[in-house]
N, CA and C atoms as a LAMMPS dump frame, in Angstrom:
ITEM: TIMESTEP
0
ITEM: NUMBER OF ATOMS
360
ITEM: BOX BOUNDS ff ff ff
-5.0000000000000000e+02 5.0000000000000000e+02
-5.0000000000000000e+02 5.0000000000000000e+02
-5.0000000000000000e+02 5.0000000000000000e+02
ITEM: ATOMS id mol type element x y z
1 1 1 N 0.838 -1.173 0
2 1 2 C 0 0 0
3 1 3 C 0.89 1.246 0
4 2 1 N 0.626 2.171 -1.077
5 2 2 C 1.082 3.506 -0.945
6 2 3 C 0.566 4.619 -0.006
7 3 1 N 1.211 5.561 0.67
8 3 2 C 0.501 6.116 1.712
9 3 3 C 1.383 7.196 0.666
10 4 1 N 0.279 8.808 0.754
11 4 2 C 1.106 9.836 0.463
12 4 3 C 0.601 10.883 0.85
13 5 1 N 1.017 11.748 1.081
14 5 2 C 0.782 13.346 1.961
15 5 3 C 1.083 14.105 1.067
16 6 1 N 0.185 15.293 0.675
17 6 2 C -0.299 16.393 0.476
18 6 3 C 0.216 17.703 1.207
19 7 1 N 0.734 18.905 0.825
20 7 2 C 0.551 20.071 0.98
21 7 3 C 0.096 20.835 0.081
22 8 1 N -0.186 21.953 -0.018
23 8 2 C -0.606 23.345 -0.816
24 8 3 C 0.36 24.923 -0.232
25 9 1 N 0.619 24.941 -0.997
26 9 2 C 1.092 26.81 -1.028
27 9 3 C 0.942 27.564 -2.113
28 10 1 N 0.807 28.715 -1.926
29 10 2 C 1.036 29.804 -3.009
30 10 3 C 2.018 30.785 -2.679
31 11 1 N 2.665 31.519 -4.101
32 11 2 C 3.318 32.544 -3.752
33 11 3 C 3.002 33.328 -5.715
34 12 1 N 3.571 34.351 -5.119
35 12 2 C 3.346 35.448 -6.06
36 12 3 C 4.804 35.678 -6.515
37 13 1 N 4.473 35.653 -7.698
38 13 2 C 6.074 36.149 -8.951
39 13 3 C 5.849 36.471 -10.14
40 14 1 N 7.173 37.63 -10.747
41 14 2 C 7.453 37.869 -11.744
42 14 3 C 8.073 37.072 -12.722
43 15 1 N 7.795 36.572 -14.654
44 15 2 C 9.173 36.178 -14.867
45 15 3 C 8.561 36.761 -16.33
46 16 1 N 9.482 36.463 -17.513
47 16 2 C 8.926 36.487 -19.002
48 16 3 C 10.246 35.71 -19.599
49 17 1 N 9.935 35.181 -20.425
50 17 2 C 10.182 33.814 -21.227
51 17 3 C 10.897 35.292 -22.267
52 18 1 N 12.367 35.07 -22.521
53 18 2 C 12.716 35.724 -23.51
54 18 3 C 12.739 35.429 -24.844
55 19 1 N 12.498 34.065 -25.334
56 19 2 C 12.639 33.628 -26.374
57 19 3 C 11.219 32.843 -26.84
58 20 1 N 10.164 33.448 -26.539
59 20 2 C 8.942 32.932 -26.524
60 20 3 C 8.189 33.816 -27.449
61 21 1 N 7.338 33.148 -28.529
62 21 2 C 7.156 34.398 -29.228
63 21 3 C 5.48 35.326 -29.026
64 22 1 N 4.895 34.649 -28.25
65 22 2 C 3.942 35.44 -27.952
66 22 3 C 4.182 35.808 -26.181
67 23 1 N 3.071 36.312 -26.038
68 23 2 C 2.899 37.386 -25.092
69 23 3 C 3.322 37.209 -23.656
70 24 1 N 3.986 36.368 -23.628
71 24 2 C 4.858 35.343 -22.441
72 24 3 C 6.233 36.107 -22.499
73 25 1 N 6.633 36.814 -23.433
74 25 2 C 7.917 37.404 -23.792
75 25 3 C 7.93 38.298 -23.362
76 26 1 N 6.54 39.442 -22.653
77 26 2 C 6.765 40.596 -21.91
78 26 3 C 6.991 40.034 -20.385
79 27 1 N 7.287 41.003 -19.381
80 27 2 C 7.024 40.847 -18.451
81 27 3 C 6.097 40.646 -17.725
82 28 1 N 5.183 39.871 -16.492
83 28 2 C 4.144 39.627 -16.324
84 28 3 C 4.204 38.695 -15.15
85 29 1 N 3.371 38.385 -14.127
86 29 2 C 3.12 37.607 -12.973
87 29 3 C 2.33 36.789 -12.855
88 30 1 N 2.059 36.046 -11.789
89 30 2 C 1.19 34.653 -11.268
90 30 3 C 1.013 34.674 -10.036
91 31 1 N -0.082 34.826 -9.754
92 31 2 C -0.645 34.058 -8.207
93 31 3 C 0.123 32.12 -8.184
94 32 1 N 1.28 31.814 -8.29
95 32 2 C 1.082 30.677 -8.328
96 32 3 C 0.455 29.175 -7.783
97 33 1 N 0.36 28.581 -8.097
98 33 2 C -0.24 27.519 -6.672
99 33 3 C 0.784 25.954 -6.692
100 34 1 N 1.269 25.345 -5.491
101 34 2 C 2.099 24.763 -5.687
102 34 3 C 1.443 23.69 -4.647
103 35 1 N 1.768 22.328 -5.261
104 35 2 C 1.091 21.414 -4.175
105 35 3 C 2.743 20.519 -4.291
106 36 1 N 2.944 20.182 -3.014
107 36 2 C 3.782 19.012 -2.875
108 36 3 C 3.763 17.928 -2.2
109 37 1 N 3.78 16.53 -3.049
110 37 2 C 3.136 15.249 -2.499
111 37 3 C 4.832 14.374 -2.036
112 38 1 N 4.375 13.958 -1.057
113 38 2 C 5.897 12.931 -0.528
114 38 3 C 5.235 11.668 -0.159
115 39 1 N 5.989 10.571 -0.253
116 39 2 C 4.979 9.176 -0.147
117 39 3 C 6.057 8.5 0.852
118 40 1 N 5.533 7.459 1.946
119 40 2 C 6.321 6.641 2.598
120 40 3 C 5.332 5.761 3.498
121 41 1 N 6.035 5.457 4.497
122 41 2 C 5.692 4.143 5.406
123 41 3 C 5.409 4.898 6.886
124 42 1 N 4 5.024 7.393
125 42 2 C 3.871 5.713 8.707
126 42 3 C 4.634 4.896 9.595
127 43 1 N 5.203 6.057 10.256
128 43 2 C 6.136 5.946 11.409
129 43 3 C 5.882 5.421 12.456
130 44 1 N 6.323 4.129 12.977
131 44 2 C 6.032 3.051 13.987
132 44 3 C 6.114 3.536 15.452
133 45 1 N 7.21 4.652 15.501
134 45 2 C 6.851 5.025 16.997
135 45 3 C 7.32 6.897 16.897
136 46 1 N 7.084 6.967 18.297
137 46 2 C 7.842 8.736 18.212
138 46 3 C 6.956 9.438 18.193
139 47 1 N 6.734 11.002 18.091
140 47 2 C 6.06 11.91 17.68
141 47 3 C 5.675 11.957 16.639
142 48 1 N 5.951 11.754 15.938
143 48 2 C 5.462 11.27 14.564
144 48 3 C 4.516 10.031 14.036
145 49 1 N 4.222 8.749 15.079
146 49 2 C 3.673 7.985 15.209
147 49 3 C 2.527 8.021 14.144
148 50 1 N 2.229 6.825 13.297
149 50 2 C 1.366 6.9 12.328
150 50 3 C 1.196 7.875 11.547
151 51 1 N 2.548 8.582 10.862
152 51 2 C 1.869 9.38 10.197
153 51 3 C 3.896 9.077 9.033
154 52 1 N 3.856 9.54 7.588
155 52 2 C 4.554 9.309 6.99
156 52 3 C 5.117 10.72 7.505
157 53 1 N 4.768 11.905 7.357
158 53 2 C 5.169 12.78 7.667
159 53 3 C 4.174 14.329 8.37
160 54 1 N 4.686 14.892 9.597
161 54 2 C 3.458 15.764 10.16
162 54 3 C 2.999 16.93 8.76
163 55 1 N 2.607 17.056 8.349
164 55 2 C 1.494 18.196 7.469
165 55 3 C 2.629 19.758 8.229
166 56 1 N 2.978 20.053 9.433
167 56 2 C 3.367 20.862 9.939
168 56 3 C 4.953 21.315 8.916
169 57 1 N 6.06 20.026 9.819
170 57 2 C 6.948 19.865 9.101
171 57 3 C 6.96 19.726 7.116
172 58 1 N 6.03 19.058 6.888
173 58 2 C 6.048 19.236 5.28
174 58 3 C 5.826 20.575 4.479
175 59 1 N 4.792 21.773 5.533
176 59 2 C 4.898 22.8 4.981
177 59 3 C 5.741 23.66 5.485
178 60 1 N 6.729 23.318 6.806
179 60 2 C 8.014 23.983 6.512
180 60 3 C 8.828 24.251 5.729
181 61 1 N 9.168 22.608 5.109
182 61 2 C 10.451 22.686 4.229
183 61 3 C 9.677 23.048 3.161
184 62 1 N 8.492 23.315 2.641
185 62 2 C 7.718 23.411 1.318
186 62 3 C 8.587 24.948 1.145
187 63 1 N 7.787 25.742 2.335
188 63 2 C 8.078 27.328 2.567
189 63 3 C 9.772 27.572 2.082
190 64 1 N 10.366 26.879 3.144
191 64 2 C 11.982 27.339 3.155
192 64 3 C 12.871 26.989 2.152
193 65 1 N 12.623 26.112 1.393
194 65 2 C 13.187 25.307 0.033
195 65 3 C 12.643 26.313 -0.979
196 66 1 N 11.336 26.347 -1.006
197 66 2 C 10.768 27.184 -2.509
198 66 3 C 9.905 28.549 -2.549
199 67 1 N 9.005 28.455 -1.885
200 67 2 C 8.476 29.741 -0.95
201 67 3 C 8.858 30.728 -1.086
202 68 1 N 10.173 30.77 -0.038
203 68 2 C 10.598 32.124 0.531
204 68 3 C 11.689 32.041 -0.283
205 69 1 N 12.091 31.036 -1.38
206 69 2 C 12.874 32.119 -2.399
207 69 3 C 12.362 32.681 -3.304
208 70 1 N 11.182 32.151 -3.923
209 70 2 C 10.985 32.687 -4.813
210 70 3 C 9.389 33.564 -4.927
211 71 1 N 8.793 33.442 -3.903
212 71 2 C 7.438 34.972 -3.496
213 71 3 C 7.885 36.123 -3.653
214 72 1 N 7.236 37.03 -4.434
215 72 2 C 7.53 38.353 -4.678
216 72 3 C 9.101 38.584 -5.397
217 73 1 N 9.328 37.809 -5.831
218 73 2 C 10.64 38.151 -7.296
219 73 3 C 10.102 38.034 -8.312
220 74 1 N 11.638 38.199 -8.998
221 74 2 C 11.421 37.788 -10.991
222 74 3 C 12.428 36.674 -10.918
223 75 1 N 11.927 35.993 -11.232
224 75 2 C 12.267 34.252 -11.214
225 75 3 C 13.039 34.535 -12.228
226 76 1 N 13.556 35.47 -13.422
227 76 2 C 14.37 35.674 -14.277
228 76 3 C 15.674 35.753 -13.39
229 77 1 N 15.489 36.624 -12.34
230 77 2 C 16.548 36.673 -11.796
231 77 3 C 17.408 36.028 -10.22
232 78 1 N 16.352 34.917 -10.16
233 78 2 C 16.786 34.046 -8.93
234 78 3 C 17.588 32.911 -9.077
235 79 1 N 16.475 32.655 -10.994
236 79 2 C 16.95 30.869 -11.155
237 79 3 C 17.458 31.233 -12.397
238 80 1 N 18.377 30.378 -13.122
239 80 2 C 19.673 30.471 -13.684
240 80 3 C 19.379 29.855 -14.801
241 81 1 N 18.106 29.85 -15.404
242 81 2 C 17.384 29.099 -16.862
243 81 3 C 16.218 29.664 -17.011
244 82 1 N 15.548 29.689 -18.22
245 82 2 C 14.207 30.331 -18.28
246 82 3 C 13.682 29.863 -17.297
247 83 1 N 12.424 31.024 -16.842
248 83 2 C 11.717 30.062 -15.626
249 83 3 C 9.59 29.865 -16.039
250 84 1 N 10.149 28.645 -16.916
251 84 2 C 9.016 28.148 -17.518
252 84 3 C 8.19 27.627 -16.373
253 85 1 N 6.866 27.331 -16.593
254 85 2 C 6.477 26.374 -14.767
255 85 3 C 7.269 25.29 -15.287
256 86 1 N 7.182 24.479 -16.317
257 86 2 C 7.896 23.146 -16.335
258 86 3 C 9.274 23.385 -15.495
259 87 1 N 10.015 24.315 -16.204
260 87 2 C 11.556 24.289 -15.121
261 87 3 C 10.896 24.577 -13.757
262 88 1 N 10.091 25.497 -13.095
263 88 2 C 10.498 25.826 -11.689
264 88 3 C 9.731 24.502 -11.255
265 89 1 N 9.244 23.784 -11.674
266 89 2 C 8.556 22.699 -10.9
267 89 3 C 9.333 21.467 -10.498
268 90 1 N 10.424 21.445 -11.945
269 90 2 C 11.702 20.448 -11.894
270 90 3 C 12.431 20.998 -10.918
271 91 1 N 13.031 22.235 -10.591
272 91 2 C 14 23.092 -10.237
273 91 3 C 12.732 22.828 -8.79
274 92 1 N 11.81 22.703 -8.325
275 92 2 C 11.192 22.881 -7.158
276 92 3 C 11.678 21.871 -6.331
277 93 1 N 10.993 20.184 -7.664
278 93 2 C 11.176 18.557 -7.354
279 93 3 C 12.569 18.503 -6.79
280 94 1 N 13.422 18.913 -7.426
281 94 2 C 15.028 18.643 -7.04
282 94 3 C 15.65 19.272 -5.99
283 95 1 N 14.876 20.432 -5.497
284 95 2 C 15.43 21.353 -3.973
285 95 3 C 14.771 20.247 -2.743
286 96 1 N 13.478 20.067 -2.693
287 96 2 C 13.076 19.038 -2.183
288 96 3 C 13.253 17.807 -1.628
289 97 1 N 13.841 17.458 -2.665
290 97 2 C 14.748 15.695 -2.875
291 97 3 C 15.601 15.965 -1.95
292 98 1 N 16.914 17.329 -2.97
293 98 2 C 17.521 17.252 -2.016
294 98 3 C 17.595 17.735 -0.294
295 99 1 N 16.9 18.383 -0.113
296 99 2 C 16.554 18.782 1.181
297 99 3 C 15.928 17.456 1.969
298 100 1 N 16.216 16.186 1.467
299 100 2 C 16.123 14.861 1.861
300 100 3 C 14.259 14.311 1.751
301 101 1 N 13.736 15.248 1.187
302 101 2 C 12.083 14.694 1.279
303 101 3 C 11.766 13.696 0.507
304 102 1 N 11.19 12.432 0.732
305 102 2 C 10.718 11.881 -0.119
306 102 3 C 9.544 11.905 -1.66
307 103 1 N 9.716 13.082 -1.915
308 103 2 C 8.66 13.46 -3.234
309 103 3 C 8.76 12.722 -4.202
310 104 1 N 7.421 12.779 -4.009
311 104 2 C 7.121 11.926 -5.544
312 104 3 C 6.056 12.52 -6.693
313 105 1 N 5.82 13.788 -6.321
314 105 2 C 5.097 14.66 -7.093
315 105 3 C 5.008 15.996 -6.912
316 106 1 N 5.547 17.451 -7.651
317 106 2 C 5.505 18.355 -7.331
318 106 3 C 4.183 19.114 -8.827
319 107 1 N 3.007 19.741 -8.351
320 107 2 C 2.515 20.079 -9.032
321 107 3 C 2.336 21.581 -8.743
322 108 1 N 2.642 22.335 -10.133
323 108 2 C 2.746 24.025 -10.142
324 108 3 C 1.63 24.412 -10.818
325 109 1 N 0.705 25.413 -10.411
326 109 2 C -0.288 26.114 -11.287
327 109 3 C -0.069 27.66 -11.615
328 110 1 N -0.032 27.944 -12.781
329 110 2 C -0.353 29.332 -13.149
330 110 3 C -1.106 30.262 -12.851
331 111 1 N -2.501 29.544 -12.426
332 111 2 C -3.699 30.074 -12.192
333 111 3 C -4.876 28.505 -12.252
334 112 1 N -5.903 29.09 -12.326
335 112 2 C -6.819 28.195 -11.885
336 112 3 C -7.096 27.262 -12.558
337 113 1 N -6.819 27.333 -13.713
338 113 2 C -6.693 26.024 -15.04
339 113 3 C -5.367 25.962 -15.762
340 114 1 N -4.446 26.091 -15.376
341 114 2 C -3.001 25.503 -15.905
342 114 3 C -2.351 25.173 -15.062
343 115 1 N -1.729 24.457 -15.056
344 115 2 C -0.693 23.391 -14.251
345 115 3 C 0.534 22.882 -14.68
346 116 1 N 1.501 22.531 -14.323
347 116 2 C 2.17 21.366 -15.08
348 116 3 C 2.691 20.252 -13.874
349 117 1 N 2.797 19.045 -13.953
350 117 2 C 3.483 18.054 -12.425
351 117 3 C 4.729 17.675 -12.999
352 118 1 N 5.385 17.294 -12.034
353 118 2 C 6.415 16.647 -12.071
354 118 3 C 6.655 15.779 -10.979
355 119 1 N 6.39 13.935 -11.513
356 119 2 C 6.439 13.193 -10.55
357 119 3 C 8.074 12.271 -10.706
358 120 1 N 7.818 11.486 -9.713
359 120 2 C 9.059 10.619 -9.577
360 120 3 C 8.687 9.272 -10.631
């Protein structure tokens, strides 16, 4: 049986796609919405007891990994490649990982009907 946990955040940013030929090429922002899923085996004893991971701790590292770098910038100038959602979602999956989380799905929205995921 797979067990997997859920968070949600949003943050707000600038970016524009320089080599894009429509209207993605100006400058422009997103309410974004970011969900991050981690999957494992609930925890047999401890504070943590029955649970793969607390909801508390998962939206810590959500915040401190991706969050609070990138709310209220221009993602042109934080991250070091266009910042398509496909890249910041890869570029999200991989801060994550490495920040030791078990993810197995990072999903980014533009707004209320676009998205893109990136699972394991």
């Amino acid at each position: 049986m797979k067990i997997t946990v859920t968070v949600s955040a949003t943050f707000a940013a600038a970016h524009r796609l320089p080599d894009h030929e429509g209207k993605c090429r100006r400058l422009h922002g997103h309410t974004y919405g970011l969900e991050v899923t981690v999957e494992g085996t609930p925890q047999p004893a401890g504070p943590a007891a029955g649970m793969v991971m607390d909801f508390a701790e998962l939206r810590r590292c959500v915040r401190e990994c991706v969050v609070d770098v990138l709310d209220h910038r221009l993602l042109n100038e934080v991250l070091d490649f266009t910042p398509t959602s496909e890249a910041v979602a890869a570029w999200a999956f991989g801060r994550l990982r490495d920040a030791g989380l078990p993810v197995v799905r990072v999903r980014l929205a533009e707004g209320p009907d676009s998205y893109v995921e990136v699972t394991a």
